[in-house]
N, C-alpha and C positions, 0 to 999 in steps of 0.2 A: 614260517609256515606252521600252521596249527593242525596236528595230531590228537586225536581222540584215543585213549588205551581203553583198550576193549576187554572185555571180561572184568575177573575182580582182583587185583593185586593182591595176594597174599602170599606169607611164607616167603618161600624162595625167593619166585617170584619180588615181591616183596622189597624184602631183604638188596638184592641186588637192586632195584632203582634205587635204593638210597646210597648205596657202594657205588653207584654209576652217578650220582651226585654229587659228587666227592669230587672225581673227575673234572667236571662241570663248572659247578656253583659253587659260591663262598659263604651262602646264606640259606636263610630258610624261615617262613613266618608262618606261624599260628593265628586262630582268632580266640577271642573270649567274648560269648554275649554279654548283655546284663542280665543275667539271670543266675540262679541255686544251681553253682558246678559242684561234683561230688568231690569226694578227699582223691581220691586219684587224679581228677584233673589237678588240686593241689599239689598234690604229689610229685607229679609230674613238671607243673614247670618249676618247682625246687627242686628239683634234677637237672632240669637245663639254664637255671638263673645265671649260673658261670659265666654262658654263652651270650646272654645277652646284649644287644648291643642298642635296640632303643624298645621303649611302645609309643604307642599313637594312636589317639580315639577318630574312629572312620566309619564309613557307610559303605565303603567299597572294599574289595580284595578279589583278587583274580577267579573268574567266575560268580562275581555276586554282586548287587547295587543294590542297597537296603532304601527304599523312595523318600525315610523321612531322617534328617541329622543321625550325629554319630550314635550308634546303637551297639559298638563292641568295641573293643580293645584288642588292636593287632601288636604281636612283637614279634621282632625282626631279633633271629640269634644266628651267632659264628656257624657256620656248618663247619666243623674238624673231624677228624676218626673217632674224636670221645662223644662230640653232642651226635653225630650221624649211629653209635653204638646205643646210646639211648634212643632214639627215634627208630631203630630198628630192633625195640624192644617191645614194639607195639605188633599186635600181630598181623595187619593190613593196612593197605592205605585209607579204606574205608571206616577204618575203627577211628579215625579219628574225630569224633564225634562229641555233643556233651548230653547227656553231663559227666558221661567215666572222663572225658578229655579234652584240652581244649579241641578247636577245630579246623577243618579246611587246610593240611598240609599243603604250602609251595614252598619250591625249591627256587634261588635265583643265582644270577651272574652279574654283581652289581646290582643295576636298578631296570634290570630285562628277567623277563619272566624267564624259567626252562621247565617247571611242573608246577600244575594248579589243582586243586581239589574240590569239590562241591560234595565232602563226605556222604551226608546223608540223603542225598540223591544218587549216590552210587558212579558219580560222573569226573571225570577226570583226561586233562590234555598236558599234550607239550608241546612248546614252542621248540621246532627244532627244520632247521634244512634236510633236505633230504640225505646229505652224507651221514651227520650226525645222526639222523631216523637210524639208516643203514645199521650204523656202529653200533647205536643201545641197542637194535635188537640182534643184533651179531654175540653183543652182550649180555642180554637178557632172552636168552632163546623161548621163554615162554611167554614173553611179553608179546603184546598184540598190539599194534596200531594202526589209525587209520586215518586218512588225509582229512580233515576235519572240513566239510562243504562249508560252513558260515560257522562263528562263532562272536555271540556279542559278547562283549565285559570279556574277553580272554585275556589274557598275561598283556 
């Protein structure tokens, strides 16, 4: 069942979905357009290149279907305590953006969504049961979500 997080993830906040992902998920994918990203999205995935485990040129990614061939480059890296320590160096879930970074943070469990992003629209869901709903926010006391009525292109 698809959850909508309501408000803006930051900080704390924040911080703990990715610590609550840890739990969760084994992975985690980025996008990159084709376009001029700044030295910090550089930066950045030379901080997580360890982690990496493939990329793949696509049109889709959780939350998004570009109408014409592949237009970015997603990659799929290890979620551990050190890549999830980097990615909770960013200061929200909305910062993920470019050109400071790559873009569209999800989290997975295998080849099943559990958190999707759509940065720069400020929109973000999870795929979760209701126990598990229950838990992250038992977890995340300031996290907000909400039973998500329709969602196309979701996880």
């Amino acid at each position: 069942m698809t959850h909508d997080i309501l408000g803006k993830p930051r900080g704390t906040t924040y911080r703990s979905l990715v610590t609550a992902a840890l739990t969760f998920c084994d992975s985690f994918t980025l996008i990159r357009h084709d376009c001029q990203y700044a030295e910090t999205a550089d930066t950045m995935e030379e901080r997580l290149r360890s982690f990496l485990l493939r990329t793949e040129r696509t049109n889709e990614w959780p939350g998004t279907v570009l109408l014409s061939g592949p237009q970015a480059t997603l990659s799929r890296d290890r979620l551990t305590p050190d890549s999830a320590a980097v990615l909770a160096d960013v200061k929200s879930l909305y910062a993920w953006q470019g050109p400071a970074l790559p873009e569209d943070l999800a989290f997975w469990t295998g080849d099943r969504g559990w958190l999707g992003s759509i940065a720069h629209e400020r929109d973000a869901f999870m795929c979760l049961d209701n126990q598990d709903a229950q838990m992250v926010q038992k977890r995340i006391l300031t996290l907000r979500l909400r039973k998500a009525r329709s969602r196309e292109h979701a996880l």
